[in-house]
N, C-alpha and C positions, 0 to 999 in steps of 0.2 A: 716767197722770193722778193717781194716790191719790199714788204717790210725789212727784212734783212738789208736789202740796200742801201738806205734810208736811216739806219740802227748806228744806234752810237750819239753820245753829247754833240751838237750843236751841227750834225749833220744836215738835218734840212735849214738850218740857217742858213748855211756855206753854199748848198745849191738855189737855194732861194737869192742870193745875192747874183749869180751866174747865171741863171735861169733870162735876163737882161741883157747878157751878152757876155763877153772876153772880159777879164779883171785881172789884173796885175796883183801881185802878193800885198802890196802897199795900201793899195785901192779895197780892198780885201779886210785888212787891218782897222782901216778907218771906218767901214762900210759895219764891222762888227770890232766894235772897240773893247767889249768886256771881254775878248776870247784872246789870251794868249798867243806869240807868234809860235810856240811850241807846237801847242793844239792843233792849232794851224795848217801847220805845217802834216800835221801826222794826219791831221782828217780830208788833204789834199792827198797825200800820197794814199790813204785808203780807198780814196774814191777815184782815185786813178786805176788801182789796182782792180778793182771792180767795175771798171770799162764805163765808169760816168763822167771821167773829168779827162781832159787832152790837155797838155803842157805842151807849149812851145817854145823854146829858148831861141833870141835873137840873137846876136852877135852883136861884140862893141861892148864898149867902156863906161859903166857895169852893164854886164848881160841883161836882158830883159826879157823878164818870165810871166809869161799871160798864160791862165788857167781859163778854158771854153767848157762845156758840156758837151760829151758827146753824142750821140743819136739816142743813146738807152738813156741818158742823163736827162734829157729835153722828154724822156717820153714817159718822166716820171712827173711831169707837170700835175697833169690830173691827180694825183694821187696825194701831192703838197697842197692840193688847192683841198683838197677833199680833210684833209690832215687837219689844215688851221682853218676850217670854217667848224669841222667839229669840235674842236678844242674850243674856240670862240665859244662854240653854243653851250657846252660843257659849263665854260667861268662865267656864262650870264644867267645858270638857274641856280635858282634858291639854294641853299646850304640846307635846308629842310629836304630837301631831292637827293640827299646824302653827297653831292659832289663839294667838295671843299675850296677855295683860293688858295691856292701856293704862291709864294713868292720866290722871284728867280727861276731858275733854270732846273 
């Protein structure tokens, strides 16, 4: 189930940038500049849909849309810490260890 929610391009990016607090879509964009406002947009609304991200819209001229983590979002901490300290260990053994470097995403 942890993984599942977690699943999908540049998903623990988007929570790992929120994971700090409320972010605005802008803040968001800037925060993760290679990733489309498409993508974006569709990896917010999936993690909405999956009960880890809360949208708020304020009122006023333009609207203003802060994305939080919600309780199951924030309780996926452990699991992103756990995530990129393996990956880390993963790209600093030998290529002899048969794990390889990628580049990109």
């Amino acid at each position: 189930m942890a993984l599942a929610a977690v699943s999908g391009r540049w998903t623990t990016l988007v929570l790992r940038e929120l994971m700090g607090g409320p972010l605005g879509f802008s803040e968001l964009r800037e925060r993760l500049p290679e990733l489309s406002a498409k993508v974006l947009s569709r990896r917010l609304r999936e993690l909405g849909e999956r009960g880890l991200v809360s949208v708020e819209r304020r009122r006023g001229f333009p609207v203003r849309t802060s994305y939080s983590l919600t309780g199951s979002g924030r309780a996926l901490r452990p699991l992103l810490i756990e995530l990129y300290a393996t990956g880390e260990a993963l790209l600093t053994r030998k290529p002899s260890m048969g794990v390889r470097r990628h580049m990109g995403n």
